[in-house]
C-alpha positions in Angstrom: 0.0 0.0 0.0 3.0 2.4 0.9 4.6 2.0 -2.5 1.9 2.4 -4.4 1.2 5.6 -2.6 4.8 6.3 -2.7 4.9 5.6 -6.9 1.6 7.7 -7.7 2.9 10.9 -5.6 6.4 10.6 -7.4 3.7 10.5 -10.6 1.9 13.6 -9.5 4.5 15.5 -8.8 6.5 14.9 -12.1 3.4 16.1 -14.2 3.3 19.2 -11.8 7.1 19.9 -12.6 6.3 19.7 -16.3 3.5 22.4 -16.4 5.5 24.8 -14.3 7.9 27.8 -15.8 11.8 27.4 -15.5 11.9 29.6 -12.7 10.1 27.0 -10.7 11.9 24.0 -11.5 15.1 25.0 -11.3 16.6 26.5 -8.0 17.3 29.7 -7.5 20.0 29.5 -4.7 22.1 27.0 -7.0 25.3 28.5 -5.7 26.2 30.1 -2.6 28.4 32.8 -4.8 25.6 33.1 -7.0 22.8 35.9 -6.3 19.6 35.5 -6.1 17.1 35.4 -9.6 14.1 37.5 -9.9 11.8 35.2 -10.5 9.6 38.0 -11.9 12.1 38.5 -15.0 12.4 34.6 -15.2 8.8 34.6 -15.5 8.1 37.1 -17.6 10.6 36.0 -20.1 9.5 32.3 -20.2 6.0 33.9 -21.2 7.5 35.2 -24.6 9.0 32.2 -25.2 12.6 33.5 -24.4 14.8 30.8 -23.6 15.6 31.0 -19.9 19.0 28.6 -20.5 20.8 30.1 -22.8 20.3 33.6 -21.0 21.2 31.9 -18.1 24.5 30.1 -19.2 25.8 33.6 -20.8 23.9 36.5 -19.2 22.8 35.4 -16.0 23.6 38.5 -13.9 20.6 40.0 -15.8 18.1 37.6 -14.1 19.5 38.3 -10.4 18.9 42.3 -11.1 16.4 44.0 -9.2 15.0 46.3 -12.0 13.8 44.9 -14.9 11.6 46.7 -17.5 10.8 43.0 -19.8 7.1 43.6 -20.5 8.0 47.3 -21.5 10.9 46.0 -23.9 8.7 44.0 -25.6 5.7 46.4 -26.1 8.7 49.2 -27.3 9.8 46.0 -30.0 6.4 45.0 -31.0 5.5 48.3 -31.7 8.3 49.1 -34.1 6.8 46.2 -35.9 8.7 43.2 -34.1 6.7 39.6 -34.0 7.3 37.6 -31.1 10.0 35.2 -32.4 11.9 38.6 -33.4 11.5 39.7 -29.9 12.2 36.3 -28.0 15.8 36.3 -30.3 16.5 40.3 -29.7 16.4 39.2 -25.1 18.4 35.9 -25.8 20.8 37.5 -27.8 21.3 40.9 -25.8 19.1 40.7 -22.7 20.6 43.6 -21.1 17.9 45.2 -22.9 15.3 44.7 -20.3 17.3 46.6 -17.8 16.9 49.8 -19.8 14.3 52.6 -18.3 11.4 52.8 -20.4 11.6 56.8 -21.0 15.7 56.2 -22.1 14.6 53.2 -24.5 12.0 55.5 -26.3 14.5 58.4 -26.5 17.3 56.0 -28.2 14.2 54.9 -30.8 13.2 58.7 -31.3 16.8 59.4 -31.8 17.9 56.2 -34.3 14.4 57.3 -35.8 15.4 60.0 -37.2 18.4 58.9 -39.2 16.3 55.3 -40.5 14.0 55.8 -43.8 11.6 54.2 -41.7 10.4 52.2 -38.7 10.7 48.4 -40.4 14.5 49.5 -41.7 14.8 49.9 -38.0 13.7 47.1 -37.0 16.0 44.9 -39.1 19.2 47.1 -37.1 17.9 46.5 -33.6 17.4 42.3 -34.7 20.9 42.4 -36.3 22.7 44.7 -33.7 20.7 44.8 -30.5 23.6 46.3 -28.2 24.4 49.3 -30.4 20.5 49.9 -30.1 20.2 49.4 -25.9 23.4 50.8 -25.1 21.8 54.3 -23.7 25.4 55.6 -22.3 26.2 59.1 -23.9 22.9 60.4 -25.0 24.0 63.8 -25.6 27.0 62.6 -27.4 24.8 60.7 -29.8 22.9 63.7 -31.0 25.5 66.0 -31.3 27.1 63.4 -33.4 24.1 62.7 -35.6 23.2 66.3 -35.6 26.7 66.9 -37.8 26.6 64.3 -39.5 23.5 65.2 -40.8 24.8 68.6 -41.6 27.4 67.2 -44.1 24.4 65.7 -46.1 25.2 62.3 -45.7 22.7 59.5 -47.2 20.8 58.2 -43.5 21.3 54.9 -44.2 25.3 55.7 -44.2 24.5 57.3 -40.4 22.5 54.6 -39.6 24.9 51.9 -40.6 28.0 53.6 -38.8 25.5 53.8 -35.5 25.3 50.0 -36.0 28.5 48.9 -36.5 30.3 51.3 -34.6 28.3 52.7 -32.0 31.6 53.7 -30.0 32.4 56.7 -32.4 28.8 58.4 -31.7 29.5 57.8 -28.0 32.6 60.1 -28.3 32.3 63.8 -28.3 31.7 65.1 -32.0 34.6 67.3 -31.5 36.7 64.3 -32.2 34.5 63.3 -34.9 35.2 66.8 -36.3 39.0 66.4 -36.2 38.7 63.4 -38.2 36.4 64.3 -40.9 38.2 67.8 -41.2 41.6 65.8 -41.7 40.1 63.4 -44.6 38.1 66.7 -46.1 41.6 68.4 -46.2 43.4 65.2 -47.4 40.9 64.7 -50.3 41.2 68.6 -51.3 44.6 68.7 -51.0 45.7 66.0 -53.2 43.6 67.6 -56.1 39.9 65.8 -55.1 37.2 67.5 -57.0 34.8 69.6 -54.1 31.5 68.0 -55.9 32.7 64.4 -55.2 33.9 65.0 -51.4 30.6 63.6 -49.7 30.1 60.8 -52.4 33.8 60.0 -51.5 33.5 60.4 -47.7 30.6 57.8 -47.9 32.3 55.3 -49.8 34.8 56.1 -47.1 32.7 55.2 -44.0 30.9 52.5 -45.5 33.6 50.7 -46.1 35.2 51.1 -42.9 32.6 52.2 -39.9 35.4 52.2 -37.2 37.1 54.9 -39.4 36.4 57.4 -37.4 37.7 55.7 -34.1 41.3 56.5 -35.4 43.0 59.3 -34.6 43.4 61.7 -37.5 47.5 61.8 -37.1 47.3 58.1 -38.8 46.1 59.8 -42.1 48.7 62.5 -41.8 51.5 59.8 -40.8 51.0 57.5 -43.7 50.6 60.2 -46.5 53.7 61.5 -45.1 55.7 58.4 -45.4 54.5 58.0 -48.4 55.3 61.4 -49.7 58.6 60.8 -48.7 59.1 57.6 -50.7 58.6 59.8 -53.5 55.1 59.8 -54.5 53.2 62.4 -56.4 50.5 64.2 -55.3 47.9 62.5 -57.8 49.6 59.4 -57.1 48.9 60.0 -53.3 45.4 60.7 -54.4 44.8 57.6 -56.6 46.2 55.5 -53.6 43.7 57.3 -51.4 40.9 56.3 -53.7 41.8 53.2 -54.2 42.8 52.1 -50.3 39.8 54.4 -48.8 39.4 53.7 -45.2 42.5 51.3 -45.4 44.8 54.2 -45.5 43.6 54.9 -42.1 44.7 51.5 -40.7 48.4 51.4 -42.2 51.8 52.1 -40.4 55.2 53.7 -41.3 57.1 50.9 -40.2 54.9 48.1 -41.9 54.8 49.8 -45.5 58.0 50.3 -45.2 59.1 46.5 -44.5 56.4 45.7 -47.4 58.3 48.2 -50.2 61.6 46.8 -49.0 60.9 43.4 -49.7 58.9 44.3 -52.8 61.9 45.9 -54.4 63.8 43.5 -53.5 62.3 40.9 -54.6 60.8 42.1 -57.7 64.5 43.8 -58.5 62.5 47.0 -58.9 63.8 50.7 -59.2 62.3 53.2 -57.6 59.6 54.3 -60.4 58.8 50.5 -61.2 58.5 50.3 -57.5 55.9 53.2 -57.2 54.0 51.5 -60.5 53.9 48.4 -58.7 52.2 49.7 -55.7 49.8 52.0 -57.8 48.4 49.2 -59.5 48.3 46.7 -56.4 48.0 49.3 -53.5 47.0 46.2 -51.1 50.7 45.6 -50.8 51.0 48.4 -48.6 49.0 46.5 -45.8 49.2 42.8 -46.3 52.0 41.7 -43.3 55.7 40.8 -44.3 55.0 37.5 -43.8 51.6 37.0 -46.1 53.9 38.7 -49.0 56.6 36.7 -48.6 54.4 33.4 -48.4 52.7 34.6 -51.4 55.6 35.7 -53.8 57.7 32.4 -52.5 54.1 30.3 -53.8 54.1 31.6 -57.1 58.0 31.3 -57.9 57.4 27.5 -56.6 54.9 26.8 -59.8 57.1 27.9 -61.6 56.1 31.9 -62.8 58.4 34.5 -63.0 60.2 37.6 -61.0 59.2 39.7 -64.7 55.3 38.3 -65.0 54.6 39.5 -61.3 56.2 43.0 -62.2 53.6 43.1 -64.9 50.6 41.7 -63.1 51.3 42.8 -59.5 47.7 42.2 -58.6 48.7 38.5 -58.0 49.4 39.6 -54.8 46.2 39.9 -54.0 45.4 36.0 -54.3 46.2 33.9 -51.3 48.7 30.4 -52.8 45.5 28.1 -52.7 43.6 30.0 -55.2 47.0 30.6 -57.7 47.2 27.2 -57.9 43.1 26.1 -58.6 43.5 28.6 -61.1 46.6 27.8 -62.9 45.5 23.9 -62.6 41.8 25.0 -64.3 43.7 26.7 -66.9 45.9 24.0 -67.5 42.8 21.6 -68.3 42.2 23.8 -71.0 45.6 23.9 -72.3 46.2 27.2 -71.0 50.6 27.2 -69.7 50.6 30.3 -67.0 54.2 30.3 -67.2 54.2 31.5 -70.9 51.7 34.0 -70.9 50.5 36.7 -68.7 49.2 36.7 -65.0 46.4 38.8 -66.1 43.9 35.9 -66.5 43.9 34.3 -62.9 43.7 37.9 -61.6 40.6 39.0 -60.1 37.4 38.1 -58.4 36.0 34.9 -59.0 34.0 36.5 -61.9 36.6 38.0 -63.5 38.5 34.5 -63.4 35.0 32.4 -64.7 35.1 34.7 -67.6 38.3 34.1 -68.4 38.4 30.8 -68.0 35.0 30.6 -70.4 36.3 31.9 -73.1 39.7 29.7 -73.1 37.0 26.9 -72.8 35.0 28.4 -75.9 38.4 28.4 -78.1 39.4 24.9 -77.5 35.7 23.8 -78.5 35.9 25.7 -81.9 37.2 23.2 -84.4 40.2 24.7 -86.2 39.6 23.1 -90.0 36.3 25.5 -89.5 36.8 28.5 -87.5 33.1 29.7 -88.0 31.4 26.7 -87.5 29.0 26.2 -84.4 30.4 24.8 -81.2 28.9 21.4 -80.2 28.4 21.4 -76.3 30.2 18.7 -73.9 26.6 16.0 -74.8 26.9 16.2 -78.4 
């Protein structure tokens, strides 16, 4: 009689268990260094279908706070359009959101607002970068920020992306910002950029590189400088600039000058062929010493020359593995690297295909008849 009573009890109280939230099931006092949940959040969050154990196995210091706004999140989110899956995967991903005050969470939309083309574009931001969205530190900074931005006529959906991605450089004081854009507006004019193309060319600028503005605007003047000293022209400095764009920002004296030294040494380059060289493959002013040397040493061991490199420099740009699936493919179609030019593997993928298509078309063609139809592989 005892163990059946025993057996249907231990019955009950599993079915119990399974109807209950998280919060219930699992303890809250599961370590002595741990603080105490809020069973409030846990619950409130288990009712949108948020899942409790991942936010607990990598933000659990959220649950144990006193404050928590969750129901308020999610009625901010669903009213920017936001379904319930979208807002159950915005509090897994960056539940920190929940401990933002209701009035500072509808200021940051009001604010992002007015740099998105609309409320759905938004959205899609806050699902792909929820911190940059609920990080409410340096409010002030923030519109002073988008206020000159705005002022340059910059498309919105630049400002919006660079709020995104790099929410650190509208949390700085726009002075700073200031600095920077003044330095790359001066750079631009100075070098002989056209004043009607400055803001197309400052977006193509940031876009490429949101944390542009994060560097200090001595890097720009440092690297010019260097390479003005190496003996570059002024409309050589500003086809470089064009070409490299944000990357200019990110490059050292001391690493460009390790990268020409071993170019011209390599290549047996003077100082002109040496400039030409890094004109037409400007990458070779960042890549690493060691990704240059790997690269150059790969394409001696196949066999192609110090001479075809000074012509195609932009074989640089291909890591070892994709020289050789290249040179292999265009060996299947009779096509010897090592006695022609470099130009053909160069390139994007694309570039490559159609290059590769129209060695394929050629060997297809039957000679006796040059204008007859080609037959496909089937036929």
């Amino acid at each position: 009689m005892l163990r059946v009573t025993s057996a249907s009890l231990y019955t009950c109280c599993q079915k119990v268990r399974l109807l209950l939230p998280p919060s219930a099931s699992t303890s809250t006092l599961t370590s002595p260094n741990k603080r105490l949940e809020n069973q409030r959040t846990v619950d409130s969050l288990y009712e949108l279908s948020v899942d409790i154990k991942k936010v607990r196995k990598f933000k659990g210091w959220v649950l144990s706070e006193s404050s928590a706004y969750v129901s308020e999140t999610a009625d901010l989110l669903k009213d920017m359009g936001a379904d319930d899956t979208v807002i159950a995967r915005i509090l897994e991903t960056h539940p920190e959101a929940i401990l933002c005050r209701p009035e500072d969470a509808v200021a940051q939309r009001d604010l992002w607002v007015s740099v998105c083309p609309n409320r759905r574009e938004l959205m899609s931001i806050i699902e792909k970068f929820p911190a940059s969205f609920f990080t409410l530190t340096h409010h002030d900074n923030q519109r002073a920020n988008i206020l000159y931005l705005q002022s340059l006529r910059l498309n919105k959906r630049i400002i919006s992306k660079l709020m995104a991605s790099a929410p650190q450089s509208f949390s700085q004081p726009v002075e700073r910002n200031k600095e920077v854009i003044h330095t790359l507006r001066e750079t631009y004019l100075d070098l002989g950029g056209d004043e009607g193309n400055l803001r197309i060319w400052l977006q193509k600028l940031l876009s490429q590189n949101p944390y542009i503005l994060l560097r200090p605007a001595e890097a720009w003047r440092d690297s010019l400088g260097f390479l003005r000293e190496r003996g570059f022209t002024t409309e050589e400095l500003l086809s470089l600039v064009c070409s490299l764009r944000a990357s200019m920002a990110e490059l050292k004296p001391e690493a460009m000058e390790q990268a020409l030294t071993y170019i011209e040494g390599a290549l047996a380059c003077s100082e002109d062929e040496l400039k030409q060289v890094v004109i037409r493959c400007p990458s070779v002013l960042y890549y690493s010493l060691p990704t240059l040397v790997g690269r150059y040493q790969g394409l001696m061991d196949v066999g192609v020359s110090m001479d075809q490199v000074k012509e195609s420099p932009n074989v640089l740009e291909l890591t070892t593995q994709i020289v050789l699936y290249r040179i292999q493919k265009l060996a299947s179609y009779g096509y010897d690297v090592r006695s022609g030019s470099l130009d053909v593997i160069v390139g994007t993928k694309k570039d490559f295909e159609m290059s590769y298509g129209k060695l394929q078309l050629r060997q297809r063609r039957p000679l006796f008849n040059p204008v007859a139809p080609l037959r496909s592989v089937e036929e």
